[in-house]
C-alpha positions as CSV (number, residue, x, y, z in Angstrom):
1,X,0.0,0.0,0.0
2,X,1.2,3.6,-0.8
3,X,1.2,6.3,1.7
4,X,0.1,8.4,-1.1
5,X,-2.4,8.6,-3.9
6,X,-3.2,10.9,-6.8
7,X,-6.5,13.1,-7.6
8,X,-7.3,10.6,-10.7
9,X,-6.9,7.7,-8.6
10,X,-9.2,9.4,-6.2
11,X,-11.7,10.2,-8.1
12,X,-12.0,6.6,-9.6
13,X,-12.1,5.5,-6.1
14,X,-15.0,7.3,-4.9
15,X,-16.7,6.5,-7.8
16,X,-16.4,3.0,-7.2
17,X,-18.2,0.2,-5.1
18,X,-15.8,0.8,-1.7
19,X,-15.0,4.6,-1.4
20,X,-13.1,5.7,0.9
21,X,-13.7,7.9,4.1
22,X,-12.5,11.8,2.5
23,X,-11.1,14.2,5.4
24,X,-10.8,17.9,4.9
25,X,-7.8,18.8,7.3
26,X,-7.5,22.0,5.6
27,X,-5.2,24.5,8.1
28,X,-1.8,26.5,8.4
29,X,0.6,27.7,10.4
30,X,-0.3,31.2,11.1
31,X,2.6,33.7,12.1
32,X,0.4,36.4,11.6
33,X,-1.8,34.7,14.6
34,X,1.1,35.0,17.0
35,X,1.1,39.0,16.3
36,X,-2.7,39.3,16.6
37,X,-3.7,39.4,13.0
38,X,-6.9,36.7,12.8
39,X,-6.0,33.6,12.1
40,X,-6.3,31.2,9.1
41,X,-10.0,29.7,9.1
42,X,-9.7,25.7,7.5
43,X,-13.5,25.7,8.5
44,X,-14.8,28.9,6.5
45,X,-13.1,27.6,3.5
46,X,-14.5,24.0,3.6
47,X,-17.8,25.2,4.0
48,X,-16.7,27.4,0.6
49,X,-16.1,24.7,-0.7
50,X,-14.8,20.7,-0.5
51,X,-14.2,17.8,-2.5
52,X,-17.9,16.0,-2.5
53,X,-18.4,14.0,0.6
54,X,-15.0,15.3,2.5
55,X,-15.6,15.9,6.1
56,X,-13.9,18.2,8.1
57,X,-11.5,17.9,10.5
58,X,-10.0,20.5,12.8
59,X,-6.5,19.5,13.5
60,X,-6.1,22.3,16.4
61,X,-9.0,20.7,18.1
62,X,-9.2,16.8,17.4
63,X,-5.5,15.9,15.9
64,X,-3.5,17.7,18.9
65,X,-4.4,19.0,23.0
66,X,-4.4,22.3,23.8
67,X,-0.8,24.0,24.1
68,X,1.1,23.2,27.1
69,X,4.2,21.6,28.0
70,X,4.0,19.2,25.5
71,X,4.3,21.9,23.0
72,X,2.2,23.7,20.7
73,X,0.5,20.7,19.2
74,X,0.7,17.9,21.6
75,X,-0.6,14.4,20.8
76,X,-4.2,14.3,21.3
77,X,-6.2,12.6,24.0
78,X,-6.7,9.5,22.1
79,X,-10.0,8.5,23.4
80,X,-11.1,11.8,22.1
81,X,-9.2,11.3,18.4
82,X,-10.7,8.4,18.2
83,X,-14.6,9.6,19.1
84,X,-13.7,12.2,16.6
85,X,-12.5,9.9,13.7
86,X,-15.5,8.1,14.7
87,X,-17.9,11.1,14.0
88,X,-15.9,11.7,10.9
89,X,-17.1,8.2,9.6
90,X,-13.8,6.4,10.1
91,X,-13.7,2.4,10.0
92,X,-11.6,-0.2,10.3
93,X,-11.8,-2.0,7.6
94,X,-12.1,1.4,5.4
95,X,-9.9,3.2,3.7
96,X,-9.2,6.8,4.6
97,X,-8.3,9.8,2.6
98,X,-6.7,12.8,3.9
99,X,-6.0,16.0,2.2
100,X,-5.8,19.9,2.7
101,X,-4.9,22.9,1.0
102,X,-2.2,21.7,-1.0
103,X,1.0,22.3,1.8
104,X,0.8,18.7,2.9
105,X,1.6,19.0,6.5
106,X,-1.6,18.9,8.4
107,X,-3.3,16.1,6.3
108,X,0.4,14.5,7.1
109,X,-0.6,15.0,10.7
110,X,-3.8,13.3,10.1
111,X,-2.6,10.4,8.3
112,X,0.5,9.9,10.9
113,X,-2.0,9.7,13.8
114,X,-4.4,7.3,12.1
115,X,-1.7,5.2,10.8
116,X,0.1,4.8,14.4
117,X,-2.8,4.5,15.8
118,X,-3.5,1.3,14.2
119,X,-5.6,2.1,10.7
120,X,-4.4,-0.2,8.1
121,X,-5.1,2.1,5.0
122,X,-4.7,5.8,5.0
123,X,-3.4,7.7,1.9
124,X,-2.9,11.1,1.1
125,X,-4.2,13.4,-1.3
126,X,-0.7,14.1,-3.2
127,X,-0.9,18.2,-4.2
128,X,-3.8,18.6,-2.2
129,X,-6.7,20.5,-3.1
130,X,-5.4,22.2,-5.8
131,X,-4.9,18.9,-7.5
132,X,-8.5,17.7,-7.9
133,X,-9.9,18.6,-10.6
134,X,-13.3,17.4,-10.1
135,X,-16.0,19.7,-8.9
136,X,-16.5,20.9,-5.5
137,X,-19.7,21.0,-2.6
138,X,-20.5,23.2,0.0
139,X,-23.0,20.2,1.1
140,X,-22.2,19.3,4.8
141,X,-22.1,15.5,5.1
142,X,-23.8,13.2,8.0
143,X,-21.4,10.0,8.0
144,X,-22.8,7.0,9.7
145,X,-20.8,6.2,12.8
146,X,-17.4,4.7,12.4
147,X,-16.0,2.1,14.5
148,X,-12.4,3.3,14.5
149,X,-10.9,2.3,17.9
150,X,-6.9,3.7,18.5
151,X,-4.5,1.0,19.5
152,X,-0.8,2.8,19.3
153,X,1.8,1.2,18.2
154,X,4.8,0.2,20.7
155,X,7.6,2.2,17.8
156,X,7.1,5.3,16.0
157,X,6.8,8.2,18.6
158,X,9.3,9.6,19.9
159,X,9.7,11.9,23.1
160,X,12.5,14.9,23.7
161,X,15.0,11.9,25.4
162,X,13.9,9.8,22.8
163,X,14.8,12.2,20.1
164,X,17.7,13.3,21.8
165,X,19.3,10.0,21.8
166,X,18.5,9.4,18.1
167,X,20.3,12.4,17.4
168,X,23.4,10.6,18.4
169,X,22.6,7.0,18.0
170,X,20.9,7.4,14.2
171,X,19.5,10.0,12.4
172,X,17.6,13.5,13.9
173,X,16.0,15.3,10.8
174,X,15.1,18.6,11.4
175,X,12.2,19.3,8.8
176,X,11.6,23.4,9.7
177,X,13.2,25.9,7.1
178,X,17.0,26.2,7.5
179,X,16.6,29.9,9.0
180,X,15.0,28.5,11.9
181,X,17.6,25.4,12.4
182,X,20.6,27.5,11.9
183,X,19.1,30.1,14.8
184,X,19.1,33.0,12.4
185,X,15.4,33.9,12.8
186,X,12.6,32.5,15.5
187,X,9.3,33.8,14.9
188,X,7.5,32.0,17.4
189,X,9.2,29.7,19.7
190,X,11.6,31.3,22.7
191,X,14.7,30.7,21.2
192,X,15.9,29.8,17.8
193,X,18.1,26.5,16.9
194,X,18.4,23.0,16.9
195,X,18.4,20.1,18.8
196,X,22.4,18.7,18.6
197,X,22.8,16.3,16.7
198,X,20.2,16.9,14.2
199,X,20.1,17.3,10.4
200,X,18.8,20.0,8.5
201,X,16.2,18.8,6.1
202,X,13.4,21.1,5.5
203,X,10.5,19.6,4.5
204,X,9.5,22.0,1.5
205,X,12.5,19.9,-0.4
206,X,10.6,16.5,-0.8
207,X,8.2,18.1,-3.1
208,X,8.4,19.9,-6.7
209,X,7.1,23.3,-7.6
210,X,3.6,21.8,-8.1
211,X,3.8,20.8,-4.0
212,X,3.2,17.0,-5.0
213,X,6.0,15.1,-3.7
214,X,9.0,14.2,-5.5
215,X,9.6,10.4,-7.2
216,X,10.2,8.3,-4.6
217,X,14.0,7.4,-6.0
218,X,14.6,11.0,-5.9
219,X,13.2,11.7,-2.1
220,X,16.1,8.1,-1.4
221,X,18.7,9.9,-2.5
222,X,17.7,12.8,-0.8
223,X,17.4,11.4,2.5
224,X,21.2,9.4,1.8
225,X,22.6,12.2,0.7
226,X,21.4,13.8,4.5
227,X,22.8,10.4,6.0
228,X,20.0,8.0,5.7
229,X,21.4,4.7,4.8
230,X,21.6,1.3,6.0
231,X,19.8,-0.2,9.3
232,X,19.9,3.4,11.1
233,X,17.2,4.4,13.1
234,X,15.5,7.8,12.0
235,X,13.3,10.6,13.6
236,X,12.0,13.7,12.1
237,X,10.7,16.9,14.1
238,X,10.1,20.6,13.2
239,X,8.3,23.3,15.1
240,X,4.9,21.4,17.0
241,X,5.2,18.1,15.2
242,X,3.1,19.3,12.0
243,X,5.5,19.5,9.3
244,X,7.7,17.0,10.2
245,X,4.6,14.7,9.9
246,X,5.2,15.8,6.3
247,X,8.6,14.6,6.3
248,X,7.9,11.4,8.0
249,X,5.0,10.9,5.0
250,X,7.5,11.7,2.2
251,X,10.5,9.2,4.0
252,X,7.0,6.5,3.8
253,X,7.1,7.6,0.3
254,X,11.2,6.7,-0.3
255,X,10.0,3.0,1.3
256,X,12.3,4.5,5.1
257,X,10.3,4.2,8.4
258,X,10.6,6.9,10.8
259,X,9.7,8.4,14.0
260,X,8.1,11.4,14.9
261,X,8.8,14.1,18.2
262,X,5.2,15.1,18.0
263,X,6.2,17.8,20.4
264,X,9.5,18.8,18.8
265,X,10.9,22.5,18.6
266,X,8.3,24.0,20.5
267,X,8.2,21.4,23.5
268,X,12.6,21.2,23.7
269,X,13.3,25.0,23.5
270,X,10.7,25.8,26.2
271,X,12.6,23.8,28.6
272,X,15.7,26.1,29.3
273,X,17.8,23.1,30.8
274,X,18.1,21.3,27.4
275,X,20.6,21.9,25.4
276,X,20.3,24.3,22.2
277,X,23.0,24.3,19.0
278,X,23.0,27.2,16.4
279,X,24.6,27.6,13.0
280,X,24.5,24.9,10.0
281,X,26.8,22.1,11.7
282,X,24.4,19.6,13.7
283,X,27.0,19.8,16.7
């Protein structure tokens, strides 16, 4: 199964005899928020307009808690993802589609989540939005109850020890722009950096100009060229765990499993006893 599919493949799907559950997970990272300006509204424009049958899901609300010392986008109460997947129509033994606006990362987040929380067939939408070409509804759907239960996986998450110790046992990518990892700029966390250890590898790099994601030989050499190679463990973080669900998707992609600090950058620098490494070399 791929981690991915395209908008031609999705539209033969739904058309056919087993369609899949579509999630809207339209949101992004809003800067302007942090300086009071209102902040981006995935709800408004779903209800301007969705691919047919797509039900939304708010990943502020039901794919992360509220902000705290886990970070800015902590892993969700699970018993309350999973009455929310529920409402969404999510099944078992159905498959689930996930896109957004086009960026990738929080329809990423959604298909992480489901995938490690024990759905066996999540895909996403590769360009997003802006790659279907089919028309669109403002029609709010009423999906039967799913019967989606979580059951985490024992591998795949990891915490700030956990990722830590990857970044000198295996491989720490660092998926936020390389601005942010080098310490130059830090619009929203309290300082700027890295974890040691880890690689830069923004995340905006596994995909081309028209934000679908790159062929999966090119994202393999990509990730060896950043030191991904042989039996070595690997972890990806970024800002609150959002984007580097993107990168974790795209290493899926390449056929490389990896782990995810769900409450990465914005959990580690707000503890001032862990240690914080600036400029381009991981040390």
């Amino acid at each position: 199964m791929t981690a991915i599919i395209t908008a031609t493949e999705l539209a033969d799907d739904l058309a056919g005899n087993h369609p899949p559950v579509l999630l809207d997970v339209r949101w992004q990272l809003s800067v302007a928020k942090a300086a009071g300006a209102p902040a981006f509204d995935g709800r408004a424009e779903y209800a301007a307009g969705h691919i047919p049958g797509a039900v939304f899901v708010d990943l502020d609300r039901e794919l992360a808690s509220a902000p705290g010392e886990g970070g800015r986008h902590p892993m969700p109460d699970l018993a309350e993802f999973g009455a929310a997947m529920r409402r969404s129509g999510v099944s078992r033994d159905r498959p689930v589609v996930v896109y957004d606006g086009g960026q990738g990362w929080a329809a990423a987040r959604a298909w992480w989540l489901l995938r490690w929380t024990g759905h066996p067939d999540v895909r996403v939408l590769d360009g997003g939005l802006p790659s279907w070409q089919g028309p669109l509804s403002t029609d709010v759907p009423a999906p039967a109850e799913g019967d989606f239960r979580p059951a985490p996986g024992e591998a795949g998450l990891l915490d700030a020890d956990g990722a830590a110790a990857l970044a000198r046992t295996g491989v720490l990518l660092d998926a936020r722009a390389g601005e942010r990892y080098r310490g130059e700029v830090e619009p929203i966390d309290r300082v700027g950096g890295h974890i040691p250890g880890a690689v830069s590898a923004p995340t905006t790099e596994n995909v081309g100009p028209d934000g679908r994601f790159l062929p999966a030989a090119e994202l393999r050499d990509r990730f060896r060229a950043l030191g991904v190679s042989g039996d070595a463990e690997v972890g990806v973080y970024c800002g609150s765990g959002v984007s580097a669900a993107h990168e974790v998707l795209a290493l899926a992609v390449a056929g490389i499993p990896a782990a995810l600090y769900v409450g990465s950058w914005s959990q580690w620098s707000s503890d001032s006893s862990r240690p914080v490494a600036v400029g381009a070399d991981p040390r």
